[in-house]
C-alpha positions in Angstrom: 2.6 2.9 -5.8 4.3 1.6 -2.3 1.3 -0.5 -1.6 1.7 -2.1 1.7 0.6 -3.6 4.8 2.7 -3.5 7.8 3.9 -5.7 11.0 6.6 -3.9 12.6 8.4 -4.3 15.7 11.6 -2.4 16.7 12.8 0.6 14.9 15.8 1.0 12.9 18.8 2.6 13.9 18.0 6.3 11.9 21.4 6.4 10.8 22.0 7.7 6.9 25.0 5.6 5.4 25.8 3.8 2.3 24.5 0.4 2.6 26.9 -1.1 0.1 27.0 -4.9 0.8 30.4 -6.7 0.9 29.4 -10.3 1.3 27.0 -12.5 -1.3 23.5 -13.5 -0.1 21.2 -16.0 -0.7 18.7 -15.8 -3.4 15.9 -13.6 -2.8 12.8 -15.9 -1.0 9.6 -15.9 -3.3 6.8 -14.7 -1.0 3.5 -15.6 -1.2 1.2 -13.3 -3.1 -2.1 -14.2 -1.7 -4.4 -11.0 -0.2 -6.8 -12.8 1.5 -8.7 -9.9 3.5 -10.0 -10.9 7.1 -13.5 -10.5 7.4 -13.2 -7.3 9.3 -11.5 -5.6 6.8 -14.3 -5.2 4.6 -16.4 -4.4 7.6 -14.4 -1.0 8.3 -14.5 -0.8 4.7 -18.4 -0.6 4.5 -18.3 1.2 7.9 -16.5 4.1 6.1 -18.7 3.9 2.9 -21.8 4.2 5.3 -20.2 7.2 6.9 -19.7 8.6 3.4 -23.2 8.1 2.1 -24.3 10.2 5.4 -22.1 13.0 5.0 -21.8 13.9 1.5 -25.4 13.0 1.2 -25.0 10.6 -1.9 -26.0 6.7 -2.3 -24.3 3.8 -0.4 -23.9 2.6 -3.7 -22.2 5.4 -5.0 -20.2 5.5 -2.1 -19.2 1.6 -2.1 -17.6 2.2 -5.5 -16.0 5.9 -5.2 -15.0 5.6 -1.5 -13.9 2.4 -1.1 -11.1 -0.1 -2.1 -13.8 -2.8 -3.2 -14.2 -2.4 -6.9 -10.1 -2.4 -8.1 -9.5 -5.1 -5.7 -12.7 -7.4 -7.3 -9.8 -6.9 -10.3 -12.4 -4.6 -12.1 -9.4 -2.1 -12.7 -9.7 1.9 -12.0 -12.5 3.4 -14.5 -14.9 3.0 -11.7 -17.8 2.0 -14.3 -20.9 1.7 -11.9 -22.6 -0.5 -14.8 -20.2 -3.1 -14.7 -21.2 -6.3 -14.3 -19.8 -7.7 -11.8 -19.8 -4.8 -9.5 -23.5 -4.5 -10.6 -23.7 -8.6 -9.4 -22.3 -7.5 -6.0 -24.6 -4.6 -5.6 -27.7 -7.5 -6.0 -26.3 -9.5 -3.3 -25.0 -6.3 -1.3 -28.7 -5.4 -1.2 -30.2 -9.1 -1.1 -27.7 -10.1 1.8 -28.6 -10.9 5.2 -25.3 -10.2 6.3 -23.6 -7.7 3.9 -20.6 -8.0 5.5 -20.2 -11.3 5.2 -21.6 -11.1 1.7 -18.8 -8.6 0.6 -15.9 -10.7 2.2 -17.5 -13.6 -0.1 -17.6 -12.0 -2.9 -13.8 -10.6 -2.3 -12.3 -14.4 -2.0 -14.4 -15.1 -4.7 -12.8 -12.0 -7.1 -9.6 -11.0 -5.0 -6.8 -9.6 -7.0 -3.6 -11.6 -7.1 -0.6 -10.0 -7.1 2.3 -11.3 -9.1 5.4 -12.4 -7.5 7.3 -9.3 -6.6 10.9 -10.1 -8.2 12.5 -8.7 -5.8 11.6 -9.7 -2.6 9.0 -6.7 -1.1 9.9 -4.7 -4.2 8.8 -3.8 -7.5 9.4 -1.4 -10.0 7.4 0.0 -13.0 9.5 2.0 -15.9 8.1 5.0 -17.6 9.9 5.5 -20.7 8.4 8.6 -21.6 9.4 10.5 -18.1 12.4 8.3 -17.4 10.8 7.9 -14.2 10.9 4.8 -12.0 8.2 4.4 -9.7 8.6 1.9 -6.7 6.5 -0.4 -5.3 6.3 -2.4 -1.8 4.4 -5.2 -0.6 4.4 -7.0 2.9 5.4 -10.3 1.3 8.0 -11.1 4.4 6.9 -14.2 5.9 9.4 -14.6 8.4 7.1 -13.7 11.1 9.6 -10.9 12.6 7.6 -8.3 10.6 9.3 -6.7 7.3 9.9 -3.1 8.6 11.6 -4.7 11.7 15.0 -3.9 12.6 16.1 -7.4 12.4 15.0 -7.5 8.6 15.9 -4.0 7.5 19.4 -6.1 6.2 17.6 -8.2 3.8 14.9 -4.9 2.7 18.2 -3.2 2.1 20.0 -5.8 -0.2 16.5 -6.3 -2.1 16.9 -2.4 -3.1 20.2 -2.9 -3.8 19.3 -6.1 -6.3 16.3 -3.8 -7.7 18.7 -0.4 -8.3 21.1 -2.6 -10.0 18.7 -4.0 -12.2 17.3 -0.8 -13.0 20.4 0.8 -13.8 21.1 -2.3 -16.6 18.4 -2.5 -18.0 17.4 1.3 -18.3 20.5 3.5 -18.2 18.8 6.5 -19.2 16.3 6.4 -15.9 16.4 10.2 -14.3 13.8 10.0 -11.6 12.5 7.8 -8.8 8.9 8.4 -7.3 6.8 6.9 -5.0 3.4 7.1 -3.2 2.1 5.1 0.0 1.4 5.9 4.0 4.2 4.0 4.3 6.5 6.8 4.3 5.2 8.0 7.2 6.8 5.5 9.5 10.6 5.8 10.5 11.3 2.5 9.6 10.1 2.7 6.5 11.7 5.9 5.5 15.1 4.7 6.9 15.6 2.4 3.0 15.4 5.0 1.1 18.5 8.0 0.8 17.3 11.3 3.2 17.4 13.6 0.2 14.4 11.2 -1.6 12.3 10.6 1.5 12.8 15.0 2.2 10.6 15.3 -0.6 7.7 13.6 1.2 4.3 15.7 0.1 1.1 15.1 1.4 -1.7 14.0 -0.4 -5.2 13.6 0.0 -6.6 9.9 0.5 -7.5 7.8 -2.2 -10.1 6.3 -0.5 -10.2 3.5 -3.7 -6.8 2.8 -3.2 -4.8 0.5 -0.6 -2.0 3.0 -0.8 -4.3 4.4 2.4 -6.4 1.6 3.4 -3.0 -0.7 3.5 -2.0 0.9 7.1 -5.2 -0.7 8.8 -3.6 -4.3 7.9 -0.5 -6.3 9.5 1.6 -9.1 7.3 -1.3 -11.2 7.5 -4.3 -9.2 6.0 -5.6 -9.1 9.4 -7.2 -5.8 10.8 -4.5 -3.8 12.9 -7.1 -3.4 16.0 -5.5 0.0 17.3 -5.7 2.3 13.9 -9.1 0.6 13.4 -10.7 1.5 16.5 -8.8 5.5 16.2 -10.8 5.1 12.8 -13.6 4.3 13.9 -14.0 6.7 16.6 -13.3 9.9 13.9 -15.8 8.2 11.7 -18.4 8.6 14.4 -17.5 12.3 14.7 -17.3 13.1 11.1 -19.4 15.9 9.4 -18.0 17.1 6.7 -15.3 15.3 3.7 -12.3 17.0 5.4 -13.4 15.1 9.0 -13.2 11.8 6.4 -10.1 12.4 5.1 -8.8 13.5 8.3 -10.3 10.0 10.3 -7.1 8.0 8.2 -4.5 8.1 10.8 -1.7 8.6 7.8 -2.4 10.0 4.6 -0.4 9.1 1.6 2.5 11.0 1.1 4.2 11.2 -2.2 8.0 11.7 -2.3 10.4 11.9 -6.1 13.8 12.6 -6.5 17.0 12.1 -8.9 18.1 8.3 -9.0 21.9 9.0 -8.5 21.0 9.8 -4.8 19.7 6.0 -4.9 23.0 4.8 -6.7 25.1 6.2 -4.4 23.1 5.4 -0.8 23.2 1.9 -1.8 26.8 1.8 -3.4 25.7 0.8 -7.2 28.8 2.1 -9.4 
């Protein structure tokens, strides 16, 4: 769902209002969609998957592809199939490698997912006809270098959710419901876009360790390792005995929140 990475810097304000805009704006800037992991990502990543093995007493391999987001992000999709081939190509080398690490950051550039352009700026949207549920979805595309959640850019994250509500609202009138699923809504800044009443809702969940919906809060706006969660993650790793000392090494879990769209219609001032 809200996929993300974050850069942040000051805080927002915390004040609920309507964020109706009264002046026109520029077109919306087309980020780059590129996810080209640092090397040490994929080190904490096979760190964990290490851990894993250990703990629940099952195979590294078993744990590379259940516990980790390597296998959707070498665009293999979700099924998981541990007789693919590709994934069973980067097992070999896994195994062959001198340097595994290096071997899995490789084979990442070599396989990396590319994103589509988001359409509207850091957002996205998927429809669900059946449901009449919209379910929102965030990227750190913001490469203004002031971070995206930062106060100075909460304006322009603001009137992108306005464009994206408004588009929504044409082109499917009969929409309900509004979900979403991502660490992200942990963090003031983050929450402060989106009406009180939706972000109340906030549930947690457990980690999806295959997902970046969790592994997205160890990353800044560049797809650099954020070096304070990672060492904190490191450090409960190293202490971990049991699945729920896992789970519980993520500094944020995903929390999923849902709520009528009105309450979006009206906090942005959509007629």
């Amino acid at each position: 769902m809200d996929v993300g990475r974050c850069t942040t810097s000051a805080g927002p304000d915390g004040q609920s209002r309507s964020w109706a805009e009264t002046t026109q704006c520029a077109p919306f800037q087309k980020y780059s969609t590129l996810m080209e992991w640092s090397r040490a990502f994929p080190e904490l990543i096979l760190n964990f998957a290490a851990r894993v093995a250990a703990v629940d007493g099952i195979s590294l391999d078993k744990a590379l592809l259940t516990a980790t987001p390597l296998y959707p992000n070498f665009k293999l999709g979700t099924a998981l199939d541990a007789s693919q081939p590709v994934w069973q190509e980067y097992l070999v080398g896994f195994h062959d490698a001198a340097d595994p690490v290096a071997w899995t950051h490789a084979f990442y550039i070599a396989h990396a997912r590319q994103y589509h352009p988001h359409p509207f700026g850091c957002f996205e949207y998927h429809y669900d006809p059946e449901t009449r549920t919209a379910g929102l979805h965030f990227g750190t595309l913001d490469t203004s270098g002031l971070g995206a959640l930062s106060r100075e850019r909460r304006p322009e994250r603001m009137r992108e959710l306005r464009a994206l509500f408004t588009d929504l609202r044409r082109q499917h009138p009969e929409v309900e419901t509004v979900q979403g699923g991502s660490w992200l809504y942990n963090l003031p800044a983050y929450r402060a876009l989106f009406p009180p009443e939706y972000v109340g809702t906030a549930t947690p969940t457990r980690p999806g360790f295959t997902f970046l919906d969790v592994w997205g809060q160890f990353l800044d706006g560049h797809w650099d390792v954020r070096p304070k969660p990672a060492q904190s993650f490191r450090a409960s790793l190293e202490r971990a005995q049991s699945r729920a000392d896992l789970e519980a090494s993520f500094p944020f879990w995903l929390l999923g929140v849902r709520g009528p769209i009105q309450r979006h219609y009206d906090f942005y001032g959509i007629e």
